[in-house]
C-alpha positions in Angstrom: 0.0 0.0 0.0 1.2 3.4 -0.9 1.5 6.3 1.7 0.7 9.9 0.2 1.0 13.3 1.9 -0.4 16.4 0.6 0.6 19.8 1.7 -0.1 23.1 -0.1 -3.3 24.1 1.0 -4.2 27.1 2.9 -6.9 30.1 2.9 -6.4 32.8 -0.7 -8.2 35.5 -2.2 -10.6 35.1 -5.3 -8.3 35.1 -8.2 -5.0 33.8 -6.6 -2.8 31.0 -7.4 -1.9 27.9 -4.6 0.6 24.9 -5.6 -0.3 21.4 -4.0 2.1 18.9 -3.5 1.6 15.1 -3.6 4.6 13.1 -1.9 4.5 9.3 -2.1 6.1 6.5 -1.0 6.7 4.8 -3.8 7.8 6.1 -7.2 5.3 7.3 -9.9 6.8 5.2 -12.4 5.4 2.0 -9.8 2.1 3.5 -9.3 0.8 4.2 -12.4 -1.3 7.5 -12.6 -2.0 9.7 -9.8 -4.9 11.7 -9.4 -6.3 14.9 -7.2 -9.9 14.9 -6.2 -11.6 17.5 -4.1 -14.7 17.1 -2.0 -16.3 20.2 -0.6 -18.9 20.2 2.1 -21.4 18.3 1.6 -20.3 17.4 -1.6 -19.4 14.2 -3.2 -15.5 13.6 -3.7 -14.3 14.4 -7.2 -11.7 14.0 -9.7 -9.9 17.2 -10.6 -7.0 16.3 -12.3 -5.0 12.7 -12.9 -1.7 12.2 -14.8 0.3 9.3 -16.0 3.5 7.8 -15.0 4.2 8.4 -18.7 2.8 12.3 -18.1 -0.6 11.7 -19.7 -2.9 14.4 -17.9 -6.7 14.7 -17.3 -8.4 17.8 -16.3 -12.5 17.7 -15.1 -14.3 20.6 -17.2 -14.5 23.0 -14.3 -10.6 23.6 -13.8 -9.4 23.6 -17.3 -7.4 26.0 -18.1 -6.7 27.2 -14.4 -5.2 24.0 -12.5 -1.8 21.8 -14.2 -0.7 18.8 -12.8 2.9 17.5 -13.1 5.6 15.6 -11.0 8.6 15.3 -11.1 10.9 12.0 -12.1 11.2 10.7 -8.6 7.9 10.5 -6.4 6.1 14.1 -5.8 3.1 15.1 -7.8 2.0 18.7 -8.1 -1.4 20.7 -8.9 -0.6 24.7 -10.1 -3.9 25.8 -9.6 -4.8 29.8 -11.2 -7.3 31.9 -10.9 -8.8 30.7 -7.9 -12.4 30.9 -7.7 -15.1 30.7 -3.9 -16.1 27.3 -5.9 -12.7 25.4 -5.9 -12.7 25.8 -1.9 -12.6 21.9 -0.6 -10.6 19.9 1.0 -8.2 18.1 -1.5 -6.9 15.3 -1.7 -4.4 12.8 -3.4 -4.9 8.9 -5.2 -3.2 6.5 -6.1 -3.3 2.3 -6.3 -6.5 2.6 -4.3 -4.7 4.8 -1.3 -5.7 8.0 0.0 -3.8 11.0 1.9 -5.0 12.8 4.7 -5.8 15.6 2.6 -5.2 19.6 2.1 -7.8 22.3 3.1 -8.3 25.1 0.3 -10.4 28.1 1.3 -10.7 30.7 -1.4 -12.5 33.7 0.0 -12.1 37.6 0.3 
């Protein structure tokens, strides 16, 4: 089972940019694809963005343009995410081989 710790996340105005980061305990090239979902209150959890171990990415509709995912050749995995909006404010979170991390809180609000 893989361990995953996210960091990143913190309160930022409307229109402001936060980096995530995604460290694992095993390489990405052993796990496959890694993905970012979000779940907001009362909400159900989501997928925002995956990528590949071969740098493939997936982006949902509502953060196209705004969020990029990338890592780097060892075992981190990063969301850029731009233009912050009141809507992306949730708790995110990192996946991968069926494990979970504890999760990031992002508040966007003035």
């Amino acid at each position: 089972q893989v361990q995953l710790v996210e960091s990143g996340g913190g309160l930022v105005q409307p229109g402001g940019s936060l980096r995530l980061s995604c460290v694992a305990s095993q390489s990405i090239f052993s796990m496959g694809a890694v993905g970012w979902y979000r779940q907001a209150p009362g909400k159900e959890r989501e997928l925002v963005a995956r990528i590949t171990y071969r740098g493939s990415t997936y982006y949902a509709d509502s953060v196209t343009g705004r969020f990029m995912i990338s890592r780097n050749n060892a075992n981190t995995i990063y969301l850029q995410m731009n233009s912050l909006k009141p809507e992306d404010t949730a708790v995110y979170y990192c996946n991968a081989k069926d494990s979970w991390g504890q999760g990031t809180q992002v508040t966007v609000s003035s």
